[in-house]
N, CA, C and O of each residue as an XYZ file, in Angstrom:
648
protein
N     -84.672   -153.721     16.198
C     -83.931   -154.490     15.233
C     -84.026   -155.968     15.610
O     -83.444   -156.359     16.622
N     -84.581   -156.629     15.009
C     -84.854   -158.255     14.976
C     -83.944   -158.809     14.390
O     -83.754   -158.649     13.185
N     -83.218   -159.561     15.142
C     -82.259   -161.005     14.304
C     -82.721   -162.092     14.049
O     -83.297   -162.899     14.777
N     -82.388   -162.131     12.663
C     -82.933   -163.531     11.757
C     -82.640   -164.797     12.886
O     -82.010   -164.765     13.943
N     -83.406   -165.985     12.171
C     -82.762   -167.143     12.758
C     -81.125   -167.606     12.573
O     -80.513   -168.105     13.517
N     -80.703   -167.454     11.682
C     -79.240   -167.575     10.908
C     -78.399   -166.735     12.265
O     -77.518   -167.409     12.799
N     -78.622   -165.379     12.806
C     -77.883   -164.441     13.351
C     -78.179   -164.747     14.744
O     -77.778   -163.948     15.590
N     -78.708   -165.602     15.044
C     -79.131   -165.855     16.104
C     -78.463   -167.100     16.837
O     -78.149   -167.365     17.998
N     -78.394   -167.776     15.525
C     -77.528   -169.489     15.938
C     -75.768   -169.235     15.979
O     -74.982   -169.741     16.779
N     -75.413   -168.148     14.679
C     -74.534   -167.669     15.101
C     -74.459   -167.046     16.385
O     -74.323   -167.815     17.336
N     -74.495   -166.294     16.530
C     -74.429   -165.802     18.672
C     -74.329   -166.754     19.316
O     -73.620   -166.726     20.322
N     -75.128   -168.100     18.874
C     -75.225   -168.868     20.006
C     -74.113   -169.684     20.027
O     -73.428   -170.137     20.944
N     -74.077   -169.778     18.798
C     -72.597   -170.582     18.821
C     -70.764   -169.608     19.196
O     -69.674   -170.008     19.604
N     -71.132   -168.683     18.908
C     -69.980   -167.849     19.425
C     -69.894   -167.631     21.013
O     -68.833   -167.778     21.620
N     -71.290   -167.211     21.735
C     -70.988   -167.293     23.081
C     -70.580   -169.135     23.693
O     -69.696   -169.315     24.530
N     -71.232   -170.074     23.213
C     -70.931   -171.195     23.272
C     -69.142   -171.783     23.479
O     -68.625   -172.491     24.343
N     -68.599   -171.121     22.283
C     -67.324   -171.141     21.978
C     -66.244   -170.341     23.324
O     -65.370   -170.827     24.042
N     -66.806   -168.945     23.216
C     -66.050   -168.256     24.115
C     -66.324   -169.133     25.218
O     -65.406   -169.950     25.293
N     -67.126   -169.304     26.041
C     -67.268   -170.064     27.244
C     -66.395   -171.310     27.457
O     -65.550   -171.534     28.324
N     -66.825   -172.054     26.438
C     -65.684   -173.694     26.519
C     -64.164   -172.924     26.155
O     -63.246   -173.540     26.696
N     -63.842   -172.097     25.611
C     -62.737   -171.997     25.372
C     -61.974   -171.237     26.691
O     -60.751   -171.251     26.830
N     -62.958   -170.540     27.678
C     -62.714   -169.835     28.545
C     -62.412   -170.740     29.476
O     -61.350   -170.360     29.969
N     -62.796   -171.836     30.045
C     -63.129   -173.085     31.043
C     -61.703   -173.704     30.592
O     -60.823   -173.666     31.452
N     -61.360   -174.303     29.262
C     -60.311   -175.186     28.666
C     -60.093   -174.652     27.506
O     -60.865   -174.338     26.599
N     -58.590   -174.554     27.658
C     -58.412   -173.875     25.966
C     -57.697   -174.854     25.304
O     -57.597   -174.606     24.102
N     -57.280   -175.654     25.579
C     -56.302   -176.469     25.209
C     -57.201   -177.442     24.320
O     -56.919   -177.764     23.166
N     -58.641   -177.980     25.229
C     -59.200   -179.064     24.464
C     -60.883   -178.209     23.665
O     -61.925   -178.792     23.368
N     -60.611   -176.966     23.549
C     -61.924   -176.075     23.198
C     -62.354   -176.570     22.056
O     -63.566   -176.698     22.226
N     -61.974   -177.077     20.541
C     -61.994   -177.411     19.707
C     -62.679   -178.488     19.482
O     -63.771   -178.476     18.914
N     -61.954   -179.781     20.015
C     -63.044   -180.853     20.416
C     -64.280   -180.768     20.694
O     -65.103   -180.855     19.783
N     -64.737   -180.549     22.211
C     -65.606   -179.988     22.960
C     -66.739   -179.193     22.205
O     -67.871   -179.520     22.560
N     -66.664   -178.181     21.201
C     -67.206   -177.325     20.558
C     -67.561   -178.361     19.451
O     -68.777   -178.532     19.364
N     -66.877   -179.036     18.655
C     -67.242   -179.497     17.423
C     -67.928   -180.838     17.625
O     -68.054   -181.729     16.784
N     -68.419   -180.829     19.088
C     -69.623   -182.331     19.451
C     -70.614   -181.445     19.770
O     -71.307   -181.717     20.750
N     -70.880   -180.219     19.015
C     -71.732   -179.769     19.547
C     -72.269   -179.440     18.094
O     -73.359   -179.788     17.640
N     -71.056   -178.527     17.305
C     -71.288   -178.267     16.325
C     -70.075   -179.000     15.175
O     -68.862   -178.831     15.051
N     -70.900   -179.713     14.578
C     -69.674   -180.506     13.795
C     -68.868   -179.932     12.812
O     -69.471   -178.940     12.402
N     -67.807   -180.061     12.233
C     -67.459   -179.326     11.096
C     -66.476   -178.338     11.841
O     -65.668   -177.707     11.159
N     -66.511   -178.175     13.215
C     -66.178   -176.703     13.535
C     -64.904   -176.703     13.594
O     -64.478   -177.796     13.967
N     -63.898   -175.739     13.331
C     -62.729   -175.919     12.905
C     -61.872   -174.798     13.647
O     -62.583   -174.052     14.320
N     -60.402   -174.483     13.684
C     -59.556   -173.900     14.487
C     -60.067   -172.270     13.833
O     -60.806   -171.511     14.459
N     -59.617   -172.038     12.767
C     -60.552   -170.413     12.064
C     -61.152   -170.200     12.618
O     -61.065   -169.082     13.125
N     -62.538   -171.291     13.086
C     -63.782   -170.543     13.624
C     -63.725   -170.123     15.069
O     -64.321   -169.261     15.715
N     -62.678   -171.149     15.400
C     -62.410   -170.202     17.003
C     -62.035   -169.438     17.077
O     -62.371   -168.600     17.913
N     -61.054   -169.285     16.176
C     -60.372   -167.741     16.430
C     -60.957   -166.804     16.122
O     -60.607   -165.710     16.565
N     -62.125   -166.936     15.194
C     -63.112   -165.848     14.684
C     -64.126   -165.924     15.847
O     -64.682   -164.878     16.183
N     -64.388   -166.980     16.433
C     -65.534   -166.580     17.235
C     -64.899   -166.042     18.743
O     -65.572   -165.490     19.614
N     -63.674   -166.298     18.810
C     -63.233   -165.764     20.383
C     -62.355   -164.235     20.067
O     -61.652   -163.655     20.894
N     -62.544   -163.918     19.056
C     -61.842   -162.385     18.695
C     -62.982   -161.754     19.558
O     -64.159   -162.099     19.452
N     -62.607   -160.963     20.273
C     -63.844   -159.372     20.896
C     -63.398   -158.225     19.988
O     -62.196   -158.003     19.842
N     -64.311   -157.506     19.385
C     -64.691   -156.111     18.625
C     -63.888   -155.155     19.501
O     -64.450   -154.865     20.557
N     -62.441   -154.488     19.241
C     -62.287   -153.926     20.143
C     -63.338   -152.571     19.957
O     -63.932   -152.383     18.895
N     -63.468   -151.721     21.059
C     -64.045   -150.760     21.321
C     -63.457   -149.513     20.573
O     -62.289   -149.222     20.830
N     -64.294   -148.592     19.488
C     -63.187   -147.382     19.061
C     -63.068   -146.563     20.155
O     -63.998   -146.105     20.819
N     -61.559   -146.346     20.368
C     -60.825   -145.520     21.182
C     -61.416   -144.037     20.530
O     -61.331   -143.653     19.364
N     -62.150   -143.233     21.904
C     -62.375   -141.735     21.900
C     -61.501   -140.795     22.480
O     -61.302   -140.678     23.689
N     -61.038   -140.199     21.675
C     -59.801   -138.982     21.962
C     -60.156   -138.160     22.921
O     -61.099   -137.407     23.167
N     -58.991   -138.550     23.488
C     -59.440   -137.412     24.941
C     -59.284   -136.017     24.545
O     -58.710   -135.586     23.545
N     -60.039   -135.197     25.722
C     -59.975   -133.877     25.736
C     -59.117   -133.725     26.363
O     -58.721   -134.231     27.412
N     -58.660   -132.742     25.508
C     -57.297   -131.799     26.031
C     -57.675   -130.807     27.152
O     -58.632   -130.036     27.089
N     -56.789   -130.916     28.216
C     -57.692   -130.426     29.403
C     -56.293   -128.882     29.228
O     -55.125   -128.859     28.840
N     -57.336   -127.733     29.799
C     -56.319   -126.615     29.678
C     -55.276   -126.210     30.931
O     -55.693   -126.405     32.073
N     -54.458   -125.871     30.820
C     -53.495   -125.880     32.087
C     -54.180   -124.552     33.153
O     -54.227   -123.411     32.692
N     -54.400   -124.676     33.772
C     -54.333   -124.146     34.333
C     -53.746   -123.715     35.443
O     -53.959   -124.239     36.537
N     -52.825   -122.559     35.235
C     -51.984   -121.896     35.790
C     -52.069   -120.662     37.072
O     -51.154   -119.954     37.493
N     -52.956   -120.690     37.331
C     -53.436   -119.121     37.998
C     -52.164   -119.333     38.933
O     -51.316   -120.220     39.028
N     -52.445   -117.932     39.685
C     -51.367   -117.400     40.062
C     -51.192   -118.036     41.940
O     -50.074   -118.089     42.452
N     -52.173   -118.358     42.543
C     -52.156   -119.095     43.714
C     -51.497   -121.095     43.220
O     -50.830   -121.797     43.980
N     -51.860   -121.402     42.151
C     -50.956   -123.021     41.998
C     -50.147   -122.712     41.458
O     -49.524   -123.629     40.922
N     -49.590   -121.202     41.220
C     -47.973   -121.077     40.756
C     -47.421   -121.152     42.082
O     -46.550   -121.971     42.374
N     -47.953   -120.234     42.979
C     -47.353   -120.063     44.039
C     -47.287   -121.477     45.209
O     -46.448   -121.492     46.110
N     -48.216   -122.512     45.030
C     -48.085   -123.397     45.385
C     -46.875   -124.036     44.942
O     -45.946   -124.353     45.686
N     -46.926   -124.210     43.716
C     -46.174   -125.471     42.935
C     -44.554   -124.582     43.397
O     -43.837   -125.411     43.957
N     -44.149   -123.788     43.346
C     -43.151   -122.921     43.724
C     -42.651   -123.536     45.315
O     -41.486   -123.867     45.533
N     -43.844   -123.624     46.441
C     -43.432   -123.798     47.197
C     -43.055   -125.032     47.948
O     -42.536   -125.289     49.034
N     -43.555   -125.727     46.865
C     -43.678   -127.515     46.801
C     -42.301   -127.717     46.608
O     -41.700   -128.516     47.326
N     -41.669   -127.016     45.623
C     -40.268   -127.008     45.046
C     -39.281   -126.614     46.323
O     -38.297   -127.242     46.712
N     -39.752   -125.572     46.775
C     -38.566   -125.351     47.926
C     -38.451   -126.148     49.251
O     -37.433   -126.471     49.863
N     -40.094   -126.444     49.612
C     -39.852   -127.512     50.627
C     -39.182   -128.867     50.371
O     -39.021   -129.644     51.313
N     -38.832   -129.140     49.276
C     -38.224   -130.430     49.167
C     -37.029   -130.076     49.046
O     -36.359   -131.045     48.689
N     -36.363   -129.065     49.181
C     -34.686   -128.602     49.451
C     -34.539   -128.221     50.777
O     -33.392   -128.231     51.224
N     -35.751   -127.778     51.739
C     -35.501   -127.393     53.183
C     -35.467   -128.198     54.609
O     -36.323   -129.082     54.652
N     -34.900   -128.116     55.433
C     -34.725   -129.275     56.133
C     -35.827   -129.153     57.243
O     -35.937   -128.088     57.850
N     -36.465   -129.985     57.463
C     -37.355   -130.507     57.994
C     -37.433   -129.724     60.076
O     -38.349   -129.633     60.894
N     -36.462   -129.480     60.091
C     -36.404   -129.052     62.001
C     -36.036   -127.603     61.956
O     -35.367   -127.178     62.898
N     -36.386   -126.762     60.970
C     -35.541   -125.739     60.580
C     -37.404   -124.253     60.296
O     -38.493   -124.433     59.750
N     -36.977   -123.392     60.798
C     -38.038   -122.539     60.796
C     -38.875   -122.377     59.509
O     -40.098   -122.391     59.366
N     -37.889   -122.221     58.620
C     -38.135   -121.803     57.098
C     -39.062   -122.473     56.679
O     -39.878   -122.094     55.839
N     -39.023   -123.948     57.425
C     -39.738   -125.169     56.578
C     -41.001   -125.303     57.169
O     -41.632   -126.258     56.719
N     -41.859   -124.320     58.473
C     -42.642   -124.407     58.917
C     -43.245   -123.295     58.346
O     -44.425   -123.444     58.029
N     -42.596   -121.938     58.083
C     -43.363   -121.069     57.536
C     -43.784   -121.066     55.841
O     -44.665   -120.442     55.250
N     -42.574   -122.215     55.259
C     -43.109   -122.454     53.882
C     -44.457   -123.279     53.709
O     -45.222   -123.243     52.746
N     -44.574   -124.109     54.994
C     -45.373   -124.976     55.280
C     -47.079   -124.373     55.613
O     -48.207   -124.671     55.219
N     -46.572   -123.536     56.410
C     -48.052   -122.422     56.398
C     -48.618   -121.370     55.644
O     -49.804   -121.040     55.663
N     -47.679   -120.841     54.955
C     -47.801   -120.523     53.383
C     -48.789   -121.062     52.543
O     -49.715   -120.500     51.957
N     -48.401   -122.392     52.581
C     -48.817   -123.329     51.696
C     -50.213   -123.735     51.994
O     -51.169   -123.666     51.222
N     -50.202   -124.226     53.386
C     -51.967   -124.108     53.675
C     -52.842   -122.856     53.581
O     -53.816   -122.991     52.841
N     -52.707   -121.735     54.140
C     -53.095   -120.441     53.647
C     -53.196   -120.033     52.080
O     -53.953   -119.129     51.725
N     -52.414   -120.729     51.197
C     -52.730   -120.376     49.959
C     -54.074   -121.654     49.631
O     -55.072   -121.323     48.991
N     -53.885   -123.210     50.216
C     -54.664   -123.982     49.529
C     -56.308   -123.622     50.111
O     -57.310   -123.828     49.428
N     -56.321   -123.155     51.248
C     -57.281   -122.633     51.571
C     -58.452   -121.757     50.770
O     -59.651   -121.879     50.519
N     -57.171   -120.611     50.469
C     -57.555   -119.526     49.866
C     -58.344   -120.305     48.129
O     -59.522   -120.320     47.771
N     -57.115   -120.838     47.432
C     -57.768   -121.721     46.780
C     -59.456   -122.336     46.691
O     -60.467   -122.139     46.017
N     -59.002   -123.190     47.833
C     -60.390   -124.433     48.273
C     -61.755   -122.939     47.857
O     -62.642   -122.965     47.004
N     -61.446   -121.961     48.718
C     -62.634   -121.063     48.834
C     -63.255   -120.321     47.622
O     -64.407   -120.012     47.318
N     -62.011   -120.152     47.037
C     -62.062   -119.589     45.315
C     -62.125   -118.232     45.644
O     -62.714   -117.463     44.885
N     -61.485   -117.748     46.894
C     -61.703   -115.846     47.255
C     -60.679   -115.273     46.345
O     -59.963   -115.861     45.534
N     -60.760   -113.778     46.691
C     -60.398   -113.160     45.226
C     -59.102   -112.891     45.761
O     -58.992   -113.286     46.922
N     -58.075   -112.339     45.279
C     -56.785   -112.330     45.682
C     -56.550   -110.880     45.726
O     -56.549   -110.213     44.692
N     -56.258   -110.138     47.420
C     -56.077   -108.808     47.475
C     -54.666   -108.770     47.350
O     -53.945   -109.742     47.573
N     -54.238   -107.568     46.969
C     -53.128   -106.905     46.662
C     -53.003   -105.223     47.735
O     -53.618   -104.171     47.561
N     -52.410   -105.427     48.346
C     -52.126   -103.892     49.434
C     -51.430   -103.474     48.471
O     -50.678   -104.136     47.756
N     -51.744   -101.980     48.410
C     -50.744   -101.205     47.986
C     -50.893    -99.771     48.610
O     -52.000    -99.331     48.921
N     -49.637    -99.008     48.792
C     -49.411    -97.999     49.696
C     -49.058    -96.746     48.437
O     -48.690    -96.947     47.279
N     -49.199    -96.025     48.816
C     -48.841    -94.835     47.281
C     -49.342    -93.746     48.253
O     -50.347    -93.487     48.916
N     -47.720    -93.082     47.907
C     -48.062    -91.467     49.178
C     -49.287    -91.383     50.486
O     -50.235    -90.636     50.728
N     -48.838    -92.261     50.965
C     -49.543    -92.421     52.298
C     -50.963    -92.687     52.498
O     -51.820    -92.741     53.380
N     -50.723    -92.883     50.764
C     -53.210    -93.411     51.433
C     -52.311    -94.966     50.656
O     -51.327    -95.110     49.931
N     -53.804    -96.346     51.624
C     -53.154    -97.360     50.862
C     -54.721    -97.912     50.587
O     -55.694    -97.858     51.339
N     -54.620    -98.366     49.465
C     -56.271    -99.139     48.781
C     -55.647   -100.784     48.612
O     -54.537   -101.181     48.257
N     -56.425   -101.245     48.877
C     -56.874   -102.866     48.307
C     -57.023   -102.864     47.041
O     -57.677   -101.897     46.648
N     -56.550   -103.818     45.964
C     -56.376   -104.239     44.680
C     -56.984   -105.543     44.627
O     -56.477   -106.212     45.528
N     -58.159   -106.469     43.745
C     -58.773   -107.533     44.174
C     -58.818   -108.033     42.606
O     -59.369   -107.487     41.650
N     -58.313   -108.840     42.640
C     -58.360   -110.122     41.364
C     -59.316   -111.265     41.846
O     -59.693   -111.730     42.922
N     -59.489   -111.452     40.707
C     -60.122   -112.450     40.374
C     -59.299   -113.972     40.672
O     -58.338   -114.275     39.965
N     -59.784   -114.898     41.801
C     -59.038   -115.899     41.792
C     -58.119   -116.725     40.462
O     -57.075   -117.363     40.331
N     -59.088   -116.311     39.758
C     -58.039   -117.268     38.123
C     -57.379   -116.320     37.565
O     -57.013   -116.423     36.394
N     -57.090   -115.122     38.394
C     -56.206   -114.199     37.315
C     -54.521   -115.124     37.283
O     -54.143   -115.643     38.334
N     -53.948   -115.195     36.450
C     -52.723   -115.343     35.918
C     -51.891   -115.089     36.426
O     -51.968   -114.030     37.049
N     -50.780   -115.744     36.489
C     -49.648   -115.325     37.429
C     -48.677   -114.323     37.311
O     -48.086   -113.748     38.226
N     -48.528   -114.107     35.666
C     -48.270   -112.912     34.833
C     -49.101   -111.288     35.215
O     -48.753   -110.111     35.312
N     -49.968   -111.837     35.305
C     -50.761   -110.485     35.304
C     -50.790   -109.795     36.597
O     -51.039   -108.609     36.809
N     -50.540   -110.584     37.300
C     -50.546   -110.483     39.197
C     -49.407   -109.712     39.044
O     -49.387   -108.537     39.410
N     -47.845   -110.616     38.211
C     -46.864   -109.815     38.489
C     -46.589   -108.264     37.938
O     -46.029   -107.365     38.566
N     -47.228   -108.194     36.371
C     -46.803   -107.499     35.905
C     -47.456   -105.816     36.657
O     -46.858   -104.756     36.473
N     -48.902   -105.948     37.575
C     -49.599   -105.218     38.341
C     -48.189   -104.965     39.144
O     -47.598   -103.989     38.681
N     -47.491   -105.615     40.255
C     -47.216   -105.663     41.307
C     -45.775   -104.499     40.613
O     -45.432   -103.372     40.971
N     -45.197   -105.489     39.437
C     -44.274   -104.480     38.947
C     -44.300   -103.050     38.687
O     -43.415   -102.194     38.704
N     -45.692   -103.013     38.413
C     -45.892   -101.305     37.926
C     -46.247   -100.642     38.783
O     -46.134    -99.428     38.610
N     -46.873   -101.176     40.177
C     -47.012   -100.390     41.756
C     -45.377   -100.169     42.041
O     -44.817    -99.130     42.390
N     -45.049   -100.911     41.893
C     -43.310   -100.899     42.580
C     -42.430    -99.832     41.358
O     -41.319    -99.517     41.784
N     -42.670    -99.404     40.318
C     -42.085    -98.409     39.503
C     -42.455    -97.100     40.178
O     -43.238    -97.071     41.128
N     -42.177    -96.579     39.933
C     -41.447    -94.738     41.055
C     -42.685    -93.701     39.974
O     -42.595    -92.502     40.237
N     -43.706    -94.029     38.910
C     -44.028    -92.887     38.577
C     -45.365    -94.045     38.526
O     -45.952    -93.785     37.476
N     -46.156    -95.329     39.299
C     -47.563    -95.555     39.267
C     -48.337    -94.854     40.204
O     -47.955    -94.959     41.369
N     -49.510    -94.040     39.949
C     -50.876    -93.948     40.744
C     -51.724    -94.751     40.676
O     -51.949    -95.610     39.823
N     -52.496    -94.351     42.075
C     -53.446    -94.940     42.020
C     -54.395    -95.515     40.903
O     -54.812    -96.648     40.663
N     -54.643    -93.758     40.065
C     -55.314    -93.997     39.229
C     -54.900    -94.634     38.074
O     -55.687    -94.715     37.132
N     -53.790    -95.097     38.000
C     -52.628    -96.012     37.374
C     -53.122    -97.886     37.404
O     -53.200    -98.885     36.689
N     -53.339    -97.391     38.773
C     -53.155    -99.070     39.099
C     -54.485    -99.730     38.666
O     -54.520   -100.790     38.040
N     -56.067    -98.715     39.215
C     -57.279    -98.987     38.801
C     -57.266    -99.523     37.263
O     -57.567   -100.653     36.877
N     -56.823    -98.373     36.467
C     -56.197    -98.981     35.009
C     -56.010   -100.006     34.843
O     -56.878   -100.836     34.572
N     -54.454   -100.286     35.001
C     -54.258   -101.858     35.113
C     -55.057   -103.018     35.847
O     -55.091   -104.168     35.410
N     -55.642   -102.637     36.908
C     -56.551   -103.918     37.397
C     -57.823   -103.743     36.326
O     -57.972   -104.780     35.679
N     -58.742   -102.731     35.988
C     -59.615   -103.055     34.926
C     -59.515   -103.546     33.581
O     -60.530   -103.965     33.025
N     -58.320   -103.542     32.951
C     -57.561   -104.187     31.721
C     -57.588   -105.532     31.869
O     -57.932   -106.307     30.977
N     -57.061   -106.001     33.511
C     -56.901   -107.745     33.418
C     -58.199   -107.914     33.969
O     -58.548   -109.091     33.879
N     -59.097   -107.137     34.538
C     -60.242   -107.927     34.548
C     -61.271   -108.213     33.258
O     -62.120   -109.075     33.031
N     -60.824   -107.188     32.615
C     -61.660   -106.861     30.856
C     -61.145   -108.323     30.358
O     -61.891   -109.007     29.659
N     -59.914   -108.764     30.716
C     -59.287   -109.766     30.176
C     -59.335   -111.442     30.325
O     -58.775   -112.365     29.734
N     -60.155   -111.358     31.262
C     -61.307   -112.709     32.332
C     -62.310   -112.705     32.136
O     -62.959   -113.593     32.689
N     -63.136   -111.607     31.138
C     -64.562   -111.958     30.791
C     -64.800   -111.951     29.406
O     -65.920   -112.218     28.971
């Protein structure tokens, strides 16, 4: 795209303008119109306006909730009620690194569970939900889940992550 001569003297005279007006604003007017005669207060203000930029809408970023930054954010909450020389506040404290860890690594989140004396490992998916973690944990802890109960429910919330 080539600019005429006309579009060209304009520019020159607008960066011209911004500059003296940038240096001295008080006497910009003067200064400018020994350069270019005729030139008048309008034209400064037209030539020192900047185009603002169109504003692009941000993306809406999704919350993410999984069930290890619930358990963080949970424990963030209690250490700021616990007193500092006090046991509680060291084991909330190691909690907390052991979960960000677990986090940092993105490992999957086991679940022990014991049911009439045999006990299996239960393994989520690090982004499983904090809901879904519980509502598992609730139905091991009800008096009539099996095993073959629980497999159930863990293949439902994993059906539910892909």
């Amino acid at each position: 795209m080539k600019r005429t001569e006309e579009q060209k003297l304009l520019w020159r005279r607008k960066l011209h303008a911004r500059r003296v007006f940038k240096k001295n604003p008080m006497f910009a007017i003067e200064e400018i119109s020994v350069r270019y005669p005729g030139y008048c207060e309008d034209l400064l203000l037209s030539d020192i306006k900047l185009k603002s930029k169109s504003k692009k809408a941000k993306k809406k970023k999704k919350s993410i909730w999984d069930f290890r930054r619930r358990q963080l954010d949970k424990y963030a909450g209690l250490l700021k009620y616990t007193d500092r020389d006090s046991k509680e506040y060291h084991d909330i404290c190691i909690k907390m690194v052991m979960l960000e860890e677990a986090n940092r690594a993105k490992s999957d989140i086991a679940l022990f569970v014991k049911l009439g004396g045999e006990k299996i490992v239960y393994s989520f998916a690090w982004t499983t939900k904090e809901s879904h973690i519980k509502d598992f944990i609730r139905f091991a802890n009800s008096g009539n889940a099996t095993h073959e109960g629980l497999r159930a429910k863990q293949k439902s919330f994993l059906s539910l992550l892909s």
